[in-house]
LOMARTOR-145159 format. One record per residue (C-alpha): x negated, y, z; residue number from 0. Coordinates in Angstrom, 2 decimals. Each point is the difference from the previous one (the first is absolute). Layout:
# residues N
<x->X&y->Y&z->Z&resi->NUM>
...
//
This chain:
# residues 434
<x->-92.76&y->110.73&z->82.11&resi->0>
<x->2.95&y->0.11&z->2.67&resi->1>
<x->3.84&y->-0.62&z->-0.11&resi->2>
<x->1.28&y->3.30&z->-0.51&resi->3>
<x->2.38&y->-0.31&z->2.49&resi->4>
<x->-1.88&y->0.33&z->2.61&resi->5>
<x->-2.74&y->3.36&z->0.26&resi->6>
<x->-3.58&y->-1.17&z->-0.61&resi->7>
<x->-1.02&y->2.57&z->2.61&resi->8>
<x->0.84&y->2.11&z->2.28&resi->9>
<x->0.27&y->3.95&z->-0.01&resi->10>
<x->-3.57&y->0.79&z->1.09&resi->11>
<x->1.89&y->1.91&z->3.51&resi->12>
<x->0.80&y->-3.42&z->0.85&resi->13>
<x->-3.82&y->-1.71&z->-0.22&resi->14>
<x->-1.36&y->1.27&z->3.25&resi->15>
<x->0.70&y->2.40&z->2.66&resi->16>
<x->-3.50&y->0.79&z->1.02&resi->17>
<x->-1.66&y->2.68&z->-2.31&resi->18>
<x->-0.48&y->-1.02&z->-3.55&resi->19>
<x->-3.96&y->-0.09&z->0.81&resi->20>
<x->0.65&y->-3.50&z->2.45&resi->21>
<x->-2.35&y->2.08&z->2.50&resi->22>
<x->1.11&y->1.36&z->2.70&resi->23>
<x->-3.81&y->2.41&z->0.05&resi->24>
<x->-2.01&y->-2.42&z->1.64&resi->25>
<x->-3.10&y->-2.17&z->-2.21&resi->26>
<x->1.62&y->-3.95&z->0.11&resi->27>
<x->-1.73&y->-3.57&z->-1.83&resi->28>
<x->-1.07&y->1.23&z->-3.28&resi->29>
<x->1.23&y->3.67&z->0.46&resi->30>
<x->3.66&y->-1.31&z->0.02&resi->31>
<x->0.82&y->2.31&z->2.84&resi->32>
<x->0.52&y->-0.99&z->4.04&resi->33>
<x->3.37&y->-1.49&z->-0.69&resi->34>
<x->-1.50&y->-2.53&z->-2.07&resi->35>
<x->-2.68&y->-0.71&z->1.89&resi->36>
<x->2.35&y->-0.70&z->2.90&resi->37>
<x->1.94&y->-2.88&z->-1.85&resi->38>
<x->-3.27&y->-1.38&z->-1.40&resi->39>
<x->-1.33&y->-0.38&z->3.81&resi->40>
<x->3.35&y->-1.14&z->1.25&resi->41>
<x->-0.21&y->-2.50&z->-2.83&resi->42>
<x->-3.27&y->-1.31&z->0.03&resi->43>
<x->0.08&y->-0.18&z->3.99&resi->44>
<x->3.55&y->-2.36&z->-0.34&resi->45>
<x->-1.94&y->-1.82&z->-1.86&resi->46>
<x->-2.87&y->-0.33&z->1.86&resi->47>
<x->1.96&y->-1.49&z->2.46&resi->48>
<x->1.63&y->-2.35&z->-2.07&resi->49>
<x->-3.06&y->-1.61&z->-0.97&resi->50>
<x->-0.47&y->-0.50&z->3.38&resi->51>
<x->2.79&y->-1.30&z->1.24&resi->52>
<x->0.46&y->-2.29&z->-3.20&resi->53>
<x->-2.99&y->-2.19&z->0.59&resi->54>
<x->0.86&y->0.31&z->4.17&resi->55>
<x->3.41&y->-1.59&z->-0.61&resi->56>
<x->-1.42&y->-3.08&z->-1.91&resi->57>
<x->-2.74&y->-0.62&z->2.50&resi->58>
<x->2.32&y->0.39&z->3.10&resi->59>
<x->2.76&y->-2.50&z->-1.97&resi->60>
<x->-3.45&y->-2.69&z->-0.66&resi->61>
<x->-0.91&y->0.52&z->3.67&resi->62>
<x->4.20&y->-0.93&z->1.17&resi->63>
<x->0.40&y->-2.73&z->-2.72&resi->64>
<x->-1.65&y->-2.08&z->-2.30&resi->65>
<x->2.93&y->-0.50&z->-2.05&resi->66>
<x->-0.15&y->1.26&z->-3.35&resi->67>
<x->3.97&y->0.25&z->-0.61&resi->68>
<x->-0.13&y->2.45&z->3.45&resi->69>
<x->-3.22&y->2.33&z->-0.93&resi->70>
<x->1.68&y->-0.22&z->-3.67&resi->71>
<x->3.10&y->1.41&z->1.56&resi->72>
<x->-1.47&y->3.00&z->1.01&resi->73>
<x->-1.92&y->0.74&z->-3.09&resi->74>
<x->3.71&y->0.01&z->-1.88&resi->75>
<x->1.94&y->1.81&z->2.95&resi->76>
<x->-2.55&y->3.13&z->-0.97&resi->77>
<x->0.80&y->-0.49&z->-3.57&resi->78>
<x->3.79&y->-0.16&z->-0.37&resi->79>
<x->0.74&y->3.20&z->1.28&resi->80>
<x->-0.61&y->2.06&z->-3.17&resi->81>
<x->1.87&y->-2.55&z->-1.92&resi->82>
<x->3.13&y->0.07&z->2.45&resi->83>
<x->-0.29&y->3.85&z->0.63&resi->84>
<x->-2.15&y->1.94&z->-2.69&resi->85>
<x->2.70&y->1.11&z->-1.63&resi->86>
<x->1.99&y->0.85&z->3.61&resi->87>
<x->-3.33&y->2.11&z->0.72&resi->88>
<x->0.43&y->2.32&z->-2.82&resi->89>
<x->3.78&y->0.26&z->0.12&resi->90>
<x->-1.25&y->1.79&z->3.69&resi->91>
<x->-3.02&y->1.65&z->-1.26&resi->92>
<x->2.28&y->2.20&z->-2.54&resi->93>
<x->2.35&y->0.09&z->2.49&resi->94>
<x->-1.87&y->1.79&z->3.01&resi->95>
<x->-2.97&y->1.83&z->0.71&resi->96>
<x->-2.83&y->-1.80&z->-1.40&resi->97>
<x->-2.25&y->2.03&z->2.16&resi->98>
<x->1.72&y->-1.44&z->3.14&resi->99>
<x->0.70&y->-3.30&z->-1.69&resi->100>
<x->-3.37&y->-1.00&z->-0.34&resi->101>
<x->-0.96&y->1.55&z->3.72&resi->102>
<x->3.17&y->-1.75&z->1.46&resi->103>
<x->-1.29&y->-3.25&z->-1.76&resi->104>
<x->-3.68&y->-0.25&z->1.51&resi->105>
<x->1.15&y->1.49&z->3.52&resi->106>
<x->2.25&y->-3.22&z->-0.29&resi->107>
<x->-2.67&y->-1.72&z->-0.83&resi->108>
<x->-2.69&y->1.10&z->2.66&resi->109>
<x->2.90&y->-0.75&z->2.86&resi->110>
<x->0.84&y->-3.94&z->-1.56&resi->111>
<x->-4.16&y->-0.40&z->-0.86&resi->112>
<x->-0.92&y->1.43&z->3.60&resi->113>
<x->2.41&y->-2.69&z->2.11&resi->114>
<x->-0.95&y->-2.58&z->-2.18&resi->115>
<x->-3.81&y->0.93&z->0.81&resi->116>
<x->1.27&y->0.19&z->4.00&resi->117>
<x->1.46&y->-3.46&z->-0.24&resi->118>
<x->-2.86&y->-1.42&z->-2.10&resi->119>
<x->-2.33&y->1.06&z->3.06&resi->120>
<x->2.46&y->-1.22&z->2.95&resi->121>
<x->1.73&y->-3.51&z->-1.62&resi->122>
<x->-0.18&y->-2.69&z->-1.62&resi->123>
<x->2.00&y->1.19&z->-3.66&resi->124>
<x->1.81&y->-2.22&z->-1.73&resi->125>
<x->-0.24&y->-0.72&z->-3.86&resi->126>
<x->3.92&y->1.60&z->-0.15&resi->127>
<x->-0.80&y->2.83&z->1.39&resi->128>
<x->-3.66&y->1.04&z->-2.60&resi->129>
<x->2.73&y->-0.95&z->-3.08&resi->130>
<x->2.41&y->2.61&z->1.36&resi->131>
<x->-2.38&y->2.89&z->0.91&resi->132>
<x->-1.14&y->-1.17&z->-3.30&resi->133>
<x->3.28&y->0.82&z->-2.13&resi->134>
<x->1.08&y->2.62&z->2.38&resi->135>
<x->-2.97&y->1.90&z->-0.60&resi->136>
<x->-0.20&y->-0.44&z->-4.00&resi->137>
<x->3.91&y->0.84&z->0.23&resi->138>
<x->-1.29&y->3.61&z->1.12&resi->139>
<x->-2.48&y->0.45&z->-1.83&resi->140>
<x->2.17&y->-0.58&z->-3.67&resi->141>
<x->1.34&y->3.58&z->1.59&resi->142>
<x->-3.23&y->1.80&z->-0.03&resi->143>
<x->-1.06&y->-1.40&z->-3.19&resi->144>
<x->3.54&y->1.04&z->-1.54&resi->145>
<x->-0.53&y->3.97&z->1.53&resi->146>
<x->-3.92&y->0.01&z->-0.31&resi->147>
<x->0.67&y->-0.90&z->-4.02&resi->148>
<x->2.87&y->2.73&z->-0.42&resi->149>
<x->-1.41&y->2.54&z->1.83&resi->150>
<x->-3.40&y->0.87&z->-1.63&resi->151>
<x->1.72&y->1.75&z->-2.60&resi->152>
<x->0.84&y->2.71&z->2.57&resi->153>
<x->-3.77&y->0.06&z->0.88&resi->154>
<x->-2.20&y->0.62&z->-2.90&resi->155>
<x->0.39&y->1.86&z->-3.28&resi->156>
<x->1.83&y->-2.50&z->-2.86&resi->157>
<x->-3.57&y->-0.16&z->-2.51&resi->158>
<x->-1.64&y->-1.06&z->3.19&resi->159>
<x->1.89&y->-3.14&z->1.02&resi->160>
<x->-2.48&y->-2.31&z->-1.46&resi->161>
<x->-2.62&y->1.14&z->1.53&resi->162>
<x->2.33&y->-0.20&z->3.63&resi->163>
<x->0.72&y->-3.33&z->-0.69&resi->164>
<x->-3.22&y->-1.46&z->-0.99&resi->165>
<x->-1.78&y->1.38&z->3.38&resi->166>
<x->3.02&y->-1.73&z->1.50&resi->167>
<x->-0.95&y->-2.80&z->-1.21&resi->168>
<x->-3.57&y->0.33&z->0.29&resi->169>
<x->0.35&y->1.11&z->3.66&resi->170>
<x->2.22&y->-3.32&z->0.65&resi->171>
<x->-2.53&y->-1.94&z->-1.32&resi->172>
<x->-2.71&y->1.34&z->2.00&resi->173>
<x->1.90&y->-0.20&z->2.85&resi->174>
<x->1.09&y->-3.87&z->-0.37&resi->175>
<x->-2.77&y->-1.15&z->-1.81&resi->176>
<x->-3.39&y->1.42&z->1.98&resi->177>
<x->1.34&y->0.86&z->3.07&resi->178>
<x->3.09&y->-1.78&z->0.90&resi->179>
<x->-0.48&y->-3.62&z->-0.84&resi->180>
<x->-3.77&y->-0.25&z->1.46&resi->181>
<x->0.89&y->1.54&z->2.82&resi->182>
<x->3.01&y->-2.59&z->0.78&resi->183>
<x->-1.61&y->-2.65&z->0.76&resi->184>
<x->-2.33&y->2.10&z->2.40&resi->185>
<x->2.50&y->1.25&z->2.13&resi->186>
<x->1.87&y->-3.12&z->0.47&resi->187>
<x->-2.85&y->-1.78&z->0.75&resi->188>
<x->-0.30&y->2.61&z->2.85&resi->189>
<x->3.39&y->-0.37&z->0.84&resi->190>
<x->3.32&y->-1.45&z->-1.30&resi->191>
<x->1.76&y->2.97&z->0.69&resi->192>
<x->-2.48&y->2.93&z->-0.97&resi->193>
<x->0.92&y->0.13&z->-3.82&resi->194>
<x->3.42&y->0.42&z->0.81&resi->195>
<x->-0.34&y->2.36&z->2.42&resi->196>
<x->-2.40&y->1.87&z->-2.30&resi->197>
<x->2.68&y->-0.82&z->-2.92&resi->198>
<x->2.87&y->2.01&z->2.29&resi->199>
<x->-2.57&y->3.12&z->0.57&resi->200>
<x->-0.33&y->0.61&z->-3.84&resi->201>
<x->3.52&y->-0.06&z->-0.12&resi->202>
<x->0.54&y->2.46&z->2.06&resi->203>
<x->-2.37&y->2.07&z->-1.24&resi->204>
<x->1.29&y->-0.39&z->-3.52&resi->205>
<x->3.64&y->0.77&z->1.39&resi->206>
<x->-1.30&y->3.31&z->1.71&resi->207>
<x->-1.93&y->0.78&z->-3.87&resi->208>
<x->3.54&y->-0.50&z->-1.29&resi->209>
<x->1.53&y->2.52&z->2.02&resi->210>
<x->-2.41&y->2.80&z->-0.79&resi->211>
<x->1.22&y->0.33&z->-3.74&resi->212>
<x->2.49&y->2.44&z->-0.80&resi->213>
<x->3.92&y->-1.67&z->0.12&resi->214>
<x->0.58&y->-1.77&z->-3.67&resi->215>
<x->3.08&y->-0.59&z->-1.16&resi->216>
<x->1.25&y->-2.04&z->-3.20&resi->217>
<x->1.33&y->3.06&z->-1.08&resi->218>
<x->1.28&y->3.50&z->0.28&resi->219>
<x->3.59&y->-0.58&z->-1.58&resi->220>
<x->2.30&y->-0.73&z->2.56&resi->221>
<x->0.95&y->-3.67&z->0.64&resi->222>
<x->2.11&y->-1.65&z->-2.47&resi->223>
<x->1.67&y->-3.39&z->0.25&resi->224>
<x->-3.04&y->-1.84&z->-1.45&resi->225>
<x->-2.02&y->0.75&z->2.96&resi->226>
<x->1.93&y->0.37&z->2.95&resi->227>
<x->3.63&y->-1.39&z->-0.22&resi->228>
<x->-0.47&y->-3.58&z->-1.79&resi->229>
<x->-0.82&y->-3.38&z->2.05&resi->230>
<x->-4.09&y->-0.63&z->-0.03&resi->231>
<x->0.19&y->-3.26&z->-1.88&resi->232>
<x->1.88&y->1.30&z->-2.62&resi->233>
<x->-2.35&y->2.95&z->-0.36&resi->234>
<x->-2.78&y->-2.08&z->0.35&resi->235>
<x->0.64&y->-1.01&z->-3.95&resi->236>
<x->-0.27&y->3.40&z->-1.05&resi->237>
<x->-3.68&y->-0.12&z->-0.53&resi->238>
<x->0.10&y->-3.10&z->-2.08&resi->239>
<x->2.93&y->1.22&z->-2.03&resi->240>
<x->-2.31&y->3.20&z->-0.72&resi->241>
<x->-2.76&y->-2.13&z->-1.01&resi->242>
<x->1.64&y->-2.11&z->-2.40&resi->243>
<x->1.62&y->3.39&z->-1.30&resi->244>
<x->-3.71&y->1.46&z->-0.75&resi->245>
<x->-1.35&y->-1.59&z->-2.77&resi->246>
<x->-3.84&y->1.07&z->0.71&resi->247>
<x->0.24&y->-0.85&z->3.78&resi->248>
<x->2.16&y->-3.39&z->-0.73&resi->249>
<x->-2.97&y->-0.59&z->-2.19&resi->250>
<x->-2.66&y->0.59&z->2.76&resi->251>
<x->1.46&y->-1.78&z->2.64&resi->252>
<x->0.65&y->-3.16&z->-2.31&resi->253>
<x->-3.69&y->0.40&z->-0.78&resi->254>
<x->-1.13&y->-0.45&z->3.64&resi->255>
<x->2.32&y->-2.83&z->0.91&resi->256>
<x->-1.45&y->-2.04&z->-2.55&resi->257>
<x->-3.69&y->0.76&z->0.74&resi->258>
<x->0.67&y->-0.34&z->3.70&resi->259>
<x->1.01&y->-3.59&z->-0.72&resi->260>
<x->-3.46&y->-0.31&z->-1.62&resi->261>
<x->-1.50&y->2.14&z->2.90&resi->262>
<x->1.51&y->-1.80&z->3.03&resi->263>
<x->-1.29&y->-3.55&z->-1.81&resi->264>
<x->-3.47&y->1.44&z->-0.09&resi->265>
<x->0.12&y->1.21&z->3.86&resi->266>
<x->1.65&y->-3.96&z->1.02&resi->267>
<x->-3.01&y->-1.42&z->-1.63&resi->268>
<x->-2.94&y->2.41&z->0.26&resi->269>
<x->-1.58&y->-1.71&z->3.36&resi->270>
<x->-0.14&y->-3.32&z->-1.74&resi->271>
<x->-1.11&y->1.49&z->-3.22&resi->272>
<x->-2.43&y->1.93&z->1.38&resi->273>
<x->-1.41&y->-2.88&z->2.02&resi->274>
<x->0.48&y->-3.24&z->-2.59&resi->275>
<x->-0.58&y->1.76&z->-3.38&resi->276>
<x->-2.43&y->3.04&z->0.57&resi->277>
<x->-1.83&y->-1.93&z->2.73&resi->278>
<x->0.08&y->3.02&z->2.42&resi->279>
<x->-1.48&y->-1.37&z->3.41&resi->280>
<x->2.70&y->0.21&z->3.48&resi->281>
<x->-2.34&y->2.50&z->1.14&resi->282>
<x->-0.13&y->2.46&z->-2.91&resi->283>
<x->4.12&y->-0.38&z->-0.49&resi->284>
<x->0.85&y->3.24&z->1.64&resi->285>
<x->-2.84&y->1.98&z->-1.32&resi->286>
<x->1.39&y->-1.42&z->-3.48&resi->287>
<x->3.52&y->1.16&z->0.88&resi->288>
<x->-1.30&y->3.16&z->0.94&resi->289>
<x->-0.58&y->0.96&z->-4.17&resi->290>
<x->3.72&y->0.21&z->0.07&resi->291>
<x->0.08&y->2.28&z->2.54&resi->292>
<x->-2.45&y->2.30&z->-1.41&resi->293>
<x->1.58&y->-0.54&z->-3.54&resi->294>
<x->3.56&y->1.26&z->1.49&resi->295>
<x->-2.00&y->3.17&z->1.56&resi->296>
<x->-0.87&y->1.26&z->-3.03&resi->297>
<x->2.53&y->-0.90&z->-2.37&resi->298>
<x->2.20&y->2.53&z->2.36&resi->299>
<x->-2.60&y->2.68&z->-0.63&resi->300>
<x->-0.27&y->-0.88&z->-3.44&resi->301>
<x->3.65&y->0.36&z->-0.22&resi->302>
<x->0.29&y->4.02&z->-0.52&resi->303>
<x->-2.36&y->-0.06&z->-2.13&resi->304>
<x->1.38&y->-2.57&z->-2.59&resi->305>
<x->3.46&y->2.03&z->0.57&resi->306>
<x->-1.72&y->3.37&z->-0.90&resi->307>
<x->-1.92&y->-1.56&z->-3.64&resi->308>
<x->2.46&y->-2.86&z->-1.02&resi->309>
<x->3.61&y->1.10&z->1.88&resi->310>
<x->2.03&y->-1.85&z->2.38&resi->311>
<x->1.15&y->-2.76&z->-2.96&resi->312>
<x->-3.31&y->0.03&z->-1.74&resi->313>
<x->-1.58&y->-0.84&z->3.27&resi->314>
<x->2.23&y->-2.17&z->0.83&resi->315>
<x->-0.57&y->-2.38&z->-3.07&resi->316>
<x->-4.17&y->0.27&z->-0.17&resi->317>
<x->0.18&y->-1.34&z->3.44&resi->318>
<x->2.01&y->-2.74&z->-0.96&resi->319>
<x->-2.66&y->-0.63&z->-2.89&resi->320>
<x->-2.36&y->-0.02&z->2.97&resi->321>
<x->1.53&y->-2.19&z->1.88&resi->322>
<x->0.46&y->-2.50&z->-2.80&resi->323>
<x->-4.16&y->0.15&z->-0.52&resi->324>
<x->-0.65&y->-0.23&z->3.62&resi->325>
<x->2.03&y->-3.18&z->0.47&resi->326>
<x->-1.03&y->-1.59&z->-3.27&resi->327>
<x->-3.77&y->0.11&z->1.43&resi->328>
<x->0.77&y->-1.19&z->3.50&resi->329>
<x->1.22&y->-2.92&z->-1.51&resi->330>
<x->-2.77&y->-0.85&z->-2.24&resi->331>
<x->-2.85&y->1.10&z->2.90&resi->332>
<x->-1.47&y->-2.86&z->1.84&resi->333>
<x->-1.86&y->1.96&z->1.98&resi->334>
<x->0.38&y->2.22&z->2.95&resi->335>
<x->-1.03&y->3.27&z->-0.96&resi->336>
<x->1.38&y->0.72&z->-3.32&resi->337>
<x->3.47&y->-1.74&z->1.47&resi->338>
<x->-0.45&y->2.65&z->3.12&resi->339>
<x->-0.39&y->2.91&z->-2.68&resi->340>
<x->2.98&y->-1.16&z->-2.06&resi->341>
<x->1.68&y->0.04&z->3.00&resi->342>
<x->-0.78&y->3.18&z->1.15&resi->343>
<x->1.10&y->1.63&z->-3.29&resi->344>
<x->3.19&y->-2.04&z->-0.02&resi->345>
<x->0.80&y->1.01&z->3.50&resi->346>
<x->-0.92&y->3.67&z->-1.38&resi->347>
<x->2.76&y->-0.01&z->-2.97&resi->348>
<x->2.91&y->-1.23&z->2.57&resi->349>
<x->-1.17&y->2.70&z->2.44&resi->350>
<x->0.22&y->2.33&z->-3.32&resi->351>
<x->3.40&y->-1.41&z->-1.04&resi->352>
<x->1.47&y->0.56&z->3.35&resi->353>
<x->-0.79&y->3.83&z->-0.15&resi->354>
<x->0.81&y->0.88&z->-3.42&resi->355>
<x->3.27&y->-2.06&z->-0.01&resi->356>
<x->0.93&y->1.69&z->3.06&resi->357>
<x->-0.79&y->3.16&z->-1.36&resi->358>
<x->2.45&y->-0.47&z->-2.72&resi->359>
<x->2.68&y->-0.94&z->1.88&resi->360>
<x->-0.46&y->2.85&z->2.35&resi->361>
<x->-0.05&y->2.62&z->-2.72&resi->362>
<x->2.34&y->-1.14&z->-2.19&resi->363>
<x->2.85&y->-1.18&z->2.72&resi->364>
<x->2.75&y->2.39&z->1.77&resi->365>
<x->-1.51&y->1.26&z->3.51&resi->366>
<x->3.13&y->-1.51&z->1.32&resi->367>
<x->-0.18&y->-3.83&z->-1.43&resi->368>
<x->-4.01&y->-0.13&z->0.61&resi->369>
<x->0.45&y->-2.18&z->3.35&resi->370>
<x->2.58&y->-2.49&z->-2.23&resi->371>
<x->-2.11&y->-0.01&z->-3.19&resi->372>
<x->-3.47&y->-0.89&z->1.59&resi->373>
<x->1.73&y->-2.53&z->2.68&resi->374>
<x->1.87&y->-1.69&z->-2.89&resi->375>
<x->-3.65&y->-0.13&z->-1.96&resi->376>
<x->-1.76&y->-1.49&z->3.07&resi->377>
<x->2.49&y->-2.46&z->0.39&resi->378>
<x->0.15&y->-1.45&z->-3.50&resi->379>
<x->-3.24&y->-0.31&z->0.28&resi->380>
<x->-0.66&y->-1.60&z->2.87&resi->381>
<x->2.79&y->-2.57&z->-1.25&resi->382>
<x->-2.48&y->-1.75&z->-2.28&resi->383>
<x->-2.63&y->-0.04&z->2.87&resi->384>
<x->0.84&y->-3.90&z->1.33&resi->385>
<x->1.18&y->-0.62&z->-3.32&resi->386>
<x->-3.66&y->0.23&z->-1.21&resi->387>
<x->-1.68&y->-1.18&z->2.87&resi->388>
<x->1.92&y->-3.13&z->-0.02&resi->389>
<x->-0.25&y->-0.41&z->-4.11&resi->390>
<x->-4.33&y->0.14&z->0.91&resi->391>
<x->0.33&y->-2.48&z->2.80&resi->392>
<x->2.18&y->-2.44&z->-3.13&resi->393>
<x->-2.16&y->0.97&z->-2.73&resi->394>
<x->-3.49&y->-0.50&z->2.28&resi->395>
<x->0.70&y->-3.07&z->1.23&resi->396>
<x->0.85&y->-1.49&z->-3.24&resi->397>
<x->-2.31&y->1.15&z->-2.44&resi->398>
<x->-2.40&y->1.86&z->2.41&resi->399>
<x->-1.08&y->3.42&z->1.20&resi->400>
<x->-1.38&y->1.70&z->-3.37&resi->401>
<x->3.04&y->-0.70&z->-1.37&resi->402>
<x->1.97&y->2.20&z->2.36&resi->403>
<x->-2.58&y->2.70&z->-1.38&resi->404>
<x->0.60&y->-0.70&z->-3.38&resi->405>
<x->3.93&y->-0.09&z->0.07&resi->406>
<x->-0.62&y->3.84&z->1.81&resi->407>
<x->-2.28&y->1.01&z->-3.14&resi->408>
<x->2.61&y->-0.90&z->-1.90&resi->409>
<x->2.66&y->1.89&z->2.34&resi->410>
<x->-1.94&y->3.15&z->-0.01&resi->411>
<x->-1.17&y->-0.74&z->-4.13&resi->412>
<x->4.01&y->0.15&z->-1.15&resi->413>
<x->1.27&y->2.83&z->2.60&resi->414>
<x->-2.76&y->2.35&z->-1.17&resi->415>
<x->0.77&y->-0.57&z->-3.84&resi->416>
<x->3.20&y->0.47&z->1.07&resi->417>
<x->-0.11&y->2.84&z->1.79&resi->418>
<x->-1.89&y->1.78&z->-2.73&resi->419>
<x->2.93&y->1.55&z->-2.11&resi->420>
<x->2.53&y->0.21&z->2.92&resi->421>
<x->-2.15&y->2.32&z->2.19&resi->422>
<x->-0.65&y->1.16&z->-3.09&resi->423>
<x->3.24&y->1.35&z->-0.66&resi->424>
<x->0.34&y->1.62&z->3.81&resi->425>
<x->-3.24&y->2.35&z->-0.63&resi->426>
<x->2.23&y->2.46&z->-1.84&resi->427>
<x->2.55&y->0.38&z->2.47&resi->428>
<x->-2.33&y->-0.11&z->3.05&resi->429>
<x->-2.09&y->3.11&z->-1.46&resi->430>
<x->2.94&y->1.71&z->0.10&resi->431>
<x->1.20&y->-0.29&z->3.44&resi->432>
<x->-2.09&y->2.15&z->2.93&resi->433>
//
C-alpha cells in the first residue's frame, strides 16, 4: 500500500522510548497508565480554556464595536494560523522535544492570555489588539497540537491507540461542550477579564502536566539532515510529500477533506436550520446543540471498541456509512427531536473518525515524520473548511436551507461508496503492522 521507497514503519526501537507497556506503573483514563492520563488532563484542561476564552473574545469585540467587518476580523485572525503555520508546527514538533514543545507552547500561552486578562481589567482594549492575542495565541497552539498528536505513540501500547484517541476526543468534548461554553458567558458576565484570566491558569497548569512526562524524542537514531540541518519551510513539505507517497493514508486524508467541505456547510448553517426548518424555539437552541456534544462523547468511547471488532479501516468506513444515515435524516426531520438525535449520532461518527484515522496514521507512520504527517493532514483539511462554509451560505440563499442538507447527503452518500473498496484494500496491510 506504500511507495517502496520509503519504509512503511519504523523499527519497533524507534516507536517509543517509554516501556513498551505506555505505563509508567501508575492506573491512568481507561487503565492507559499515568503518562496517558497526564496528556489527556493537559488536553482536556487547554481546552477547557479555549472554550472559554473563544466565546470571551467575541463578546468583548461586540462590547468595543458594532462593526461586523471588526468582530469578523477576529474570528479569522484565530483561524489562519493553522493554515499559515500547521505545517511549520510539525516541522518543530519532529524536530524537538515534543514533551517540552507542547509545555513551552501553553507556558507561552498562560504569559500572552494572563496580560491580555491584566489589560482587559485596567483599559479600554482596542479591536487590534483581541485580533492579535487572537492569532498569536492560535499560532501557539498549532505547536501543541503538532507534539500532543506525535507524541502519544510514545505513551500507550500501539493496539491501544484507538482507544487513547477516542477518550481524547471524548474528554475534549466534555470539556468544550458541558463545561466550557456554559460557563463563558457566566464568567464574563461577572467580569470581562475573569475568563481570560481563568483561560491563562489552565494553561499553566496544562504546561506544568506537560513537563511531568518522561523526555520524547522523534527518535533514537541520531539526527540526520531531514530533521535538523534543512531550512523549516522546506521541511515543512515533507509530511505532504509522505502522504501523497502512502496510498492508504493519501486515501484517508482525501476522504476527510471532502466530507469536511460537507461538514463545515452543515456547522455555517445549523443555527438557521435548526431554528427555520426544525422549528426549535431560541430558548431550547443550546439544549438542542448540546445532542452534539453528547454524540461526540461517546463516539470517542465508542471508538476502541469499533477498532477492536471491525479494525482501524473497517471502522473507519461503517462510520462513514453512519454518517451518511445520520445526515440523510436530519435533512428530512422537521422536527426537533429526531433532528437533535440525528445530530447527536452524526456528531458521534466525526468524533469516531477523528480517533480511528488518527490511530492509523500514528501506527502506521515513522516515529520521526508523525509531527509532519498529522500537521500536513490537519491542514488539508482545514483547507476546505471556508470553502464549504461559504458554498452553504451560496447554495442556502439560493435554493434554501434543506438544500445545503441535501447536497451534504449526497457528499457523505458518494465518499462512503467510495471509500468502500479503497479502505478496503488498506485492511491487509494495516493487520500487519504493530
Amino acid at each position: 500500500m506504500t511507495d517502496t521507497t520509503i519504509p512503511s514503519t519504523p523499527d519497533a526501537t524507534d516507536r517509543r522510548t517509554i516501556p513498551a507497556d505506555g505505563t509508567d506503573g501508575r492506573p491512568g483514563v481507561a487503565g492507559l497508565g499515568g503518562a496517558f492520563a497526564r496528556l489527556w488532563t493537559a488536553a482536556v484542561v487547554s481546552r477547557l480554556g479555549d472554550t472559554l476564552r473563544t466565546p470571551a473574545l467575541a463578546l468583548l469585540a461586540a462590547s468595543v464595536t458594532r462593526d461586523p467587518r471588526a468582530i469578523a476580523a477576529v474570528v479569522v485572525a484565530g483561524q489562519l494560523p493553522p493554515l499559515l503555520f500547521g505545517l511549520l508546527g510539525g516541522v518543530y514538533a519532529d524536530r524537538w522535544d515534543r514533551r517540552r514543545t507542547m509545555a513551552g507552547s501553553d507556558a507561552l500561552r498562560a504569559v500572552l492570555v494572563g496580560g491580555f486578562a491584566l489589560l482587559v481589567a485596567t483599559s479600554e482594549v482596542h479591536v487590534g489588539v483581541l485580533a492579535g492575542c487572537a492569532f498569536l495565541l492560535a499560532t501557539l497552539g498549532t505547536f501543541f497540537d503538532a507534539a500532543a498528536f506525535a507524541v502519544l505513540p510514545a505513551l500507550v501500547p500501539a493496539d491501544r491507540l484507538a482507544v487513547a484517541n477516542g477518550r481524547l476526543q471524548a474528554g475534549t468534548a466534555m470539556a468544550g461542550g458541558l463545561v466550557g461554553a456554559p460557563l463563558a458567558g457566566v464568567l464574563f458576565a461577572v467580569g470581562a477579564a475573569l475568563p481570560f484570566a481563568v483561560d491563562a491558569v489552565t494553561f499553566a497548569v496544562a504546561a506544568l502536566l506537560a513537563l511531568t512526562l518522561r523526555p520524547i524524542v522523534a527518535s533514537s537514531r541520531p539526527p540526520g539532515p531531514t530533521v535538523h540541518r534543512r531550512v523549516a519551510w522546506r521541511a515543512a513539505g515533507d509530511g505532504l510529500r509522505w502522504i501523497w507517497r502512502d496510498r492508504t493514508l493519501r486515501q484517508i486524508t482525501l476522504l476527510a477533506m471532502v466530507t469536511n467541505l460537507a461538514t463545515s456547510g452543515l456547522i455555517a448553517i445549523i443555527v438557521l436550520y435548526a431554528l427555520d426548518v426544525l422549528k426549535v424555539p431560541a430558548t431550547g437552541y443550546g439544549l438542542f446543540m448540546s445532542a452534539a456534544v453528547f454524540g461526540a462523547l461517546g463516539g470517542g468511547l465508542l471508538a476502541g471498541r469499533i477498532a477492536t471488532r471491525l479494525g482501524t479501516l473497517p471502522g473507519l468506513r461503517s462510520v462513514l456509512g453512519a454518517e451518511t444515515l445520520a445526515i440523510a435524516t436530519l435533512a428530512v426531520a422537521r422536527h426537533p427531536v429526531p433532528g437533535a438525535i440525528a445530530l447527536a449520532v452524526f456528531s458521534a461518527g466525526t468524533a469516531s473518525w477523528n480517533a480511528l484515522s488518527s490511530t492509523y496514521g500514528q501506527r502506521n507512520v515513522p516515529v520521526e515524520m508523525l509531527g509532519r504527517v498529522g500537521s500536513a493532514q490537519r491542514t488539508v483539511a482545514l483547507l476546505a473548511a471556508p470553502v464549504g462554509a461559504i458554498g452553504a451560505g451560496v447554495l442556502g440563499s439560493a435554493a434554501g436551507l434543506s438544500s445545503v442538507l441535501y447536497a451534504a447527503t449526497a457528499v457523505f452518500a458518494l465518499v462512503t461508496v467510495v471509500s468502500w473498496p479503497m479502505l478496503h484494500r488498506g485492511v491487509e496491510v494495516e493487520s500487519g503492522r504493530p
